[in-house]
N, C-alpha and C positions, 0 to 999 in steps of 0.2 A: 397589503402584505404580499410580500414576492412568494409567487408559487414554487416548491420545491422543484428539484427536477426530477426527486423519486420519493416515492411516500409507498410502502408496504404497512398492511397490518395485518397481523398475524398470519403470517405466511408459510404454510404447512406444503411439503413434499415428502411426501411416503413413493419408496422401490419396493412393493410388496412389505417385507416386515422392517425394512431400512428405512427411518426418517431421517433422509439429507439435510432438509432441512424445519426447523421447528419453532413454529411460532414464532417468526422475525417480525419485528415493529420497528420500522426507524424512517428517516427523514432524510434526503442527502440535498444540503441545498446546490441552489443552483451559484454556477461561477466559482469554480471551486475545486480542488484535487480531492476525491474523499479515497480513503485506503481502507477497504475493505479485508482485512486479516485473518490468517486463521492454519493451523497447519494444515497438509497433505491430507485431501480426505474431511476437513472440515465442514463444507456445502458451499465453497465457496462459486466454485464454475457452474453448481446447480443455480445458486440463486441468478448467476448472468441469462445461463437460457432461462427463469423463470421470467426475468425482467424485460426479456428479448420476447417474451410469447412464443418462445419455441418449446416449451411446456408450460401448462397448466399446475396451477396448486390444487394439492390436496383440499387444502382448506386453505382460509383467508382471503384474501385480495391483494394486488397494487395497481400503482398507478405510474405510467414514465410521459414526461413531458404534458402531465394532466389528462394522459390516454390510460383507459383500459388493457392489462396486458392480454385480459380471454378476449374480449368483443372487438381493439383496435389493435390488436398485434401487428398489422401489415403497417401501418400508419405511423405506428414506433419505429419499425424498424427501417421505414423511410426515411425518418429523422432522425436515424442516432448512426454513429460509428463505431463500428465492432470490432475488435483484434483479439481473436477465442485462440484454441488450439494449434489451427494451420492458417497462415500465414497469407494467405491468398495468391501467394505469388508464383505467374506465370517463369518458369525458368528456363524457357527455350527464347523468349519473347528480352528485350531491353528494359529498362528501366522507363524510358519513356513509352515504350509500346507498353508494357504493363498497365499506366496510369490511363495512357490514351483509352483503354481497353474499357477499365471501369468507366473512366469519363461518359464515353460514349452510352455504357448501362441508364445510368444516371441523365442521361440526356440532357448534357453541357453541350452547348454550343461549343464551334468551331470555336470561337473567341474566346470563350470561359474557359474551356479545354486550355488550349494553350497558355492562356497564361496561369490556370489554377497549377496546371504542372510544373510552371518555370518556378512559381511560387513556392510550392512547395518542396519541390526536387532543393531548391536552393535554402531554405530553412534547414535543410536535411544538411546540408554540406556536400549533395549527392549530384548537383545538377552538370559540375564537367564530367562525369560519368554517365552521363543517363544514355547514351547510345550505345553503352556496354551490357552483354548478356547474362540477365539477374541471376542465372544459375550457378556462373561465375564467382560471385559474390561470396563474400564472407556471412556468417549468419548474421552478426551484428548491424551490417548492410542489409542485409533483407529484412533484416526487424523493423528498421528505419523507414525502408519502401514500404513495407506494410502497415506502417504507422500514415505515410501520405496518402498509400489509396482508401485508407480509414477516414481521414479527413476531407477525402477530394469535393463532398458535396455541402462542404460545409454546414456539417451535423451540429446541434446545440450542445451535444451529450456526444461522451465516448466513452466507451465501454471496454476496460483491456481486461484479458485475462492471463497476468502473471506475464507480462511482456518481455522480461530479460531474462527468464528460466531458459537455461540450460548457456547462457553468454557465458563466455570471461568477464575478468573485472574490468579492461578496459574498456570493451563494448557495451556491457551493460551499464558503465558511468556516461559513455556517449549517448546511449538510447536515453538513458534519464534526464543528460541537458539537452537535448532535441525536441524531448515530450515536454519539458518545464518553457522552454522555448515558445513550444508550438501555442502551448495552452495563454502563455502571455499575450500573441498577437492575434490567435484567434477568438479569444473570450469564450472556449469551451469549456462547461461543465465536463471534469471526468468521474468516472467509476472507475477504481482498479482496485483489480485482488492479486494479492502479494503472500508470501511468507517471509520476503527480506525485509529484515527490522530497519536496514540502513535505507533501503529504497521509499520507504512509509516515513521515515524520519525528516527524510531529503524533501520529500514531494508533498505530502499530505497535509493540507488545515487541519481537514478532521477524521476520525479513524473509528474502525468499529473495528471490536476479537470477536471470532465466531468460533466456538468447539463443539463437536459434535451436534452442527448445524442450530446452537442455539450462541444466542448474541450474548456476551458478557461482558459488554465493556462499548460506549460509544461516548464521543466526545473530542477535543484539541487535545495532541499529543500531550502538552505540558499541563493538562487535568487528569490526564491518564497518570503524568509519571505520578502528581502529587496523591491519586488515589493509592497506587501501588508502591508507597516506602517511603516517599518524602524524599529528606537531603541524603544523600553520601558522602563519608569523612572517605580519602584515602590517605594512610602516614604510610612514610619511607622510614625506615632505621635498623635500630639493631635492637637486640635485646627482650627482645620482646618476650616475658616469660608466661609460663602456663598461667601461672597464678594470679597475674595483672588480668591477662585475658579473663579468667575468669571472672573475676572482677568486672570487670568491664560488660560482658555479657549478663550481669544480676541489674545492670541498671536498668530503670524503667522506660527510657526513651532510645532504650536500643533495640532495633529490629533483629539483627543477627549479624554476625561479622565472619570475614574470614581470613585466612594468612598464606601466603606464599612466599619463601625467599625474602625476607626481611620488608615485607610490605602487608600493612594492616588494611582491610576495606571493610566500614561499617556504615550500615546500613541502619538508619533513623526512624523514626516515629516525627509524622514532619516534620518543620522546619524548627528544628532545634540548634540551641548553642553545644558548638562541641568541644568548646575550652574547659571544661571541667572532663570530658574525658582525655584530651589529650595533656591533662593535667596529674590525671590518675597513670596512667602511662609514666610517665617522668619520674612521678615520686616511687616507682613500681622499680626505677633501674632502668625503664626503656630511654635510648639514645635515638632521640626523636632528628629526622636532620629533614623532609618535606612532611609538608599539612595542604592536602589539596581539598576543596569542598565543592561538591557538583553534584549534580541530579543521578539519578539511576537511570538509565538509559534505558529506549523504548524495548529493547529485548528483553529486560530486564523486567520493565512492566507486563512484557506477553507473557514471557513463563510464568511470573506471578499468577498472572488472570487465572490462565489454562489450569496449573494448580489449585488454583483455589475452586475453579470449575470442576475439576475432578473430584475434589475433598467436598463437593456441596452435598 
């Protein structure tokens, strides 16, 4: 059986009377995008320095790459790649003096050096620029640089935390196929913690929610949506009157629906037939004119969770 490349059990971190985070249990295999989720404040950057051994739990244990995070922290962090907070990047220094820079930490040869940089600068889409001054740079570019000196020692594991917070859409959509990119030809396991539902969507096998530093929810997105609401009808039309609605919301296999501007969205009890409700609609007076049928989308599943965590 392939060893995970992070195994936590019951992972307790107390700030005085604050538990960031609380009894986390889970598994992230290895070769793999896992999306660690959770709003602002949820324990997410807590749990990265616990797995980094740059804090101690309270109570529990884990393990990264079959290492101790209290006894082998230095040995972890020798073999994983980090992208926390700040960025690592030299801003007086080029892009290829940046890399040279860690290279060198790392103690890559002369030969590995050079060509780890050509290799990577050029995955980036960055390498005819690299003797330009990273300061320079746009953040989306420095994200990117910061993503290669993350990989320069060719880590099993990498570790982001919220990588395109604070990007526009179009650089955080380049950082995404850069990262989805990189992970292809490098065969690295990632860790990343997100709040964007589209970036977890895009990137992720498997996903965990975490609120108020406890897990609620782990598993492949599309076990998520099914636990969280099943199908969604959307209709287009007209007509739509109170009365039908009502109607419509007494049946048993309806989650809850809602209305905007001549557009219906209802939300199921799984995977249900919804030609009897869009049946009930018609006979109602509704001027039905699209019938779209699809899943509830992963944001959709988060607030679910969250809510339902709150109401527990």
């Amino acid at each position: 059986m392939t060893q995970p490349a992070i195994r936590t059990e019951h992972v307790t971190r107390d700030f005085g009377t604050i538990r960031a985070v609380n009894d986390l249990t889970m598994e992230v295999p290895a070769g793999i995008i896992f999306g660690f989720l959770g709003p602002n404040g949820a324990g997410k950057t807590t749990t990265i320095r616990l797995l980094l051994g740059l804090l101690e739990p309270t109570a529990g244990r884990a393990e990264v790459l079959g290492l101790d995070t209290c006894t082998e922290a230095q040995a972890i962090r020798a073999r994983t790649g980090a992208l926390l907070e700040h960025d690592g990047i030299y801003e007086h220094l080029s892009a290829a003096d940046n890399l040279e820079f860690y290279a060198r930490i790392w103690h890559l040869s002369e030969r590995e050096r050079q060509a780890r940089i050509k290799t990577l600068l050029g995955e980036m889409g960055l390498w005819e620029r690299r003797d330009e001054q990273a300061g320079k740079w746009s953040r989306g570019m420095k994200q990117k640089l910061a993503l290669a000196r993350a990989m320069l020692h060719r880590p099993p594991l990498l570790l982001l935390d919220e990588p395109t917070a604070g990007l526009d859409v179009p650089s955080a959509n380049a950082v995404r196929d850069d990262l989805a990119a990189l992970v292809a030809s490098e065969g690295v396991t990632v860790f990343l913690t997100t709040h964007n539902m589209t970036e977890a969507e895009r990137l992720c096998q498997q996903i965990a929610v975490i609120h108020h530093g406890r897990l609620v929810a782990l598993g492949h997105p599309d076990a998520l949506r099914a636990r969280s609401g099943g199908t969604r009808i959307e209709i287009s039309g007209r007509g739509f009157a109170d009365s039908v609605l009502a109607q419509l919301r007494a049946q048993p296999q309806v989650a809850s629906i809602t209305t905007s501007n001549g557009h219906v969205v209802i939300d199921l009890h799984g995977d249900t037939d919804a030609a009897p409700l869009v049946s009930l609609l018609v006979s109602g007076g509704a001027q039905v004119e699209e019938v779209r049928r699809g899943k509830a989308s992963l944001e959709d599943v988060f607030l679910t969770l969250v809510q339902e965590e709150q109401h527990a």
